[in-house]
N, C-alpha and C positions, 0 to 999 in steps of 0.2 A: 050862403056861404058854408053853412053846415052840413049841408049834401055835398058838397065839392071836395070838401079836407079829407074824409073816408077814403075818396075813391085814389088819388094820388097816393098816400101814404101805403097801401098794402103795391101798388105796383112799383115805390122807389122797392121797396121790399127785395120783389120779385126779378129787377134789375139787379142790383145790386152782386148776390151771388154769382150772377153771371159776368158783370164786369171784371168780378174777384178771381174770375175761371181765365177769364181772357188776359187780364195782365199777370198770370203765374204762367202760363204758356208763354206771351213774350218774352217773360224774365226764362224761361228754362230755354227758350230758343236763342238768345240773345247769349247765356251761358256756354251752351255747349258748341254754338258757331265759334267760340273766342279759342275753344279746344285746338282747333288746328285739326288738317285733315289725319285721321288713323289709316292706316296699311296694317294689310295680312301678309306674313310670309310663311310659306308654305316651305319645310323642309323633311329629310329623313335623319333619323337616329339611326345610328350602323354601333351597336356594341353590343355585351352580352348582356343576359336575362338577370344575373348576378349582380351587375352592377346597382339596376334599379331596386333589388331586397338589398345591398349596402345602403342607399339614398335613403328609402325608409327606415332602416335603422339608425339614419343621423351621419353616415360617411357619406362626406360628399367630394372628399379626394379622389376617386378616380371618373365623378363625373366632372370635375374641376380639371384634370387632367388632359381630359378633351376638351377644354374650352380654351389652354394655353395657349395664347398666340405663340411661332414659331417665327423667332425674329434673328436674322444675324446682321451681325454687327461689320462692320470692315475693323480691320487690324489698326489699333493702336498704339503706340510705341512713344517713349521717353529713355532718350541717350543722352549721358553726361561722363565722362572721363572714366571709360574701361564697363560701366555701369550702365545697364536697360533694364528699363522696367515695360512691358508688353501683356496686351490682350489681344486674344488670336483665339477660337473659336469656344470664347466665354469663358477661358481659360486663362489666370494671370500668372505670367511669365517674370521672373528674376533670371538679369543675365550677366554675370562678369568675364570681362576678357583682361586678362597682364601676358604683356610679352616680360620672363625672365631673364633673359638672357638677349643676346643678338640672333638667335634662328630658335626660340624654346618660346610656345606659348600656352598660358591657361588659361582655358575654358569653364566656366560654372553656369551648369543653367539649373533652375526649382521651380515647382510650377505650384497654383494652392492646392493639389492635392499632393504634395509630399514625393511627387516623382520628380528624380534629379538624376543628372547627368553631367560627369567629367572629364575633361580631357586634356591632356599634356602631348604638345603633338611640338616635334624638334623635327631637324635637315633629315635625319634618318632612322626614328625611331619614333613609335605614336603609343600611347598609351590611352583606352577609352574603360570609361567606368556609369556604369547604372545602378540604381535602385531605388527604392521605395520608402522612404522614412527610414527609420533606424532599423529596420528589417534587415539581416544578411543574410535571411535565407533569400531573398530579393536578389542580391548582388551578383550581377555580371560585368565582366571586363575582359578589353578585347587588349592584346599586344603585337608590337610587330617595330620589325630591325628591318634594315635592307643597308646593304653593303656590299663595296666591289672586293672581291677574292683574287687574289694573282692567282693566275693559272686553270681558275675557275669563272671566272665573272661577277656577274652581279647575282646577289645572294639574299633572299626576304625571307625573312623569319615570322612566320603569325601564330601567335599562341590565342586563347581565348580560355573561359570557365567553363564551356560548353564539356559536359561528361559525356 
C-alpha cells in the first residue's frame, strides 16, 4: 500500500494545473462569447490639421462641431385670438395681428433673436417697419399711398429709409 500512495499523489499534482489551465479557458471563452459580435468601420476624417493641435490642447468644440447631427424640424405653430406663437427653421416666432379699424390692420412679428417686424397696412396706405433690438441704427421702413386723382388717375406714392 506504501508503494502505491507515492505514485498517485505527485501525478493528482501534475493534473491538477492543467485542469486549472482548461477551465480558465472555458470561463474566458464562455465570457467573451456573451460579448456579442464587434464590427469595424472604416471611415475618412475630411478637416484641418489645426483642428487636431485644438483636440490636444483640450478643445473639442470644433471636433464636436462635425459630429452635430443636422436635424430639421417641420413648422410648428399655436394660434389663439390675434396671437401665434411658431417655430420655422429653429427659430421661434411671436406673432400679433388686430384689425383697428374696418379696412386698417396690425401686424407684429419678434423672433428669439431680437429681429422684428411691423406693419400697419389700411384700403390705401401701408406702412412696413424693421429692425433689430432696440438698435435704430437697424431701423428700416417702407411707406406708400395710392390714390385716384381727377384728371390724373390713379396715383402711388412709395417712400422708404433707403438713402
Amino acid at each position: 500500500l506504501r508503494a502505491m500512495a507515492p505514485r498517485s499523489a505527485p501525478r493528482s499534482r501534475a493534473v491538477a494545473p492543467g485542469l486549472l489551465a482548461l477551465a480558465g479557458l472555458v470561463a474566458s471563452l464562455v465570457y467573451l462569447g456573451s460579448l456579442g459580435p464587434a464590427y469595424s468601420v472604416k471611415g475618412v476624417w475630411q478637416g484641418q490639421p489645426s483642428t487636431l493641435k485644438d483636440t490636444v490642447k483640450g478643445d473639442f468644440g470644433s471636433v464636436m462641431e462635425g459630429l452635430e447631427p443636422k436635424v430639421t424640424f417641420p413648422p410648428i405653430a399655436y394660434h389663439r385670438e390675434g396671437v401665434a406663437l411658431s417655430v420655422e427653421d429653429g427659430r421661434l416666432n411671436a406673432d400679433y395681428t388686430a384689425k383697428l379699424d374696418g379696412d386698417t390692420m396690425l401686424q407684429l412679428r419678434v423672433n428669439d433673436e431680437q429681429e422684428w417686424r411691423a406693419s400697419l397696412q389700411g384700403e390705401d396706405a401701408s406702412l412696413r417697419v424693421r429692425g433689430q433690438g432696440t438698435d435704430l441704427d437697424t431701423l428700416s421702413w417702407e411707406a406708400s399711398q395710392s390714390s385716384s386723382v381727377e384728371d390724373v388717375g390713379d396715383v402711388k406714392v412709395e417712400f422708404n429709409s433707403d438713402k
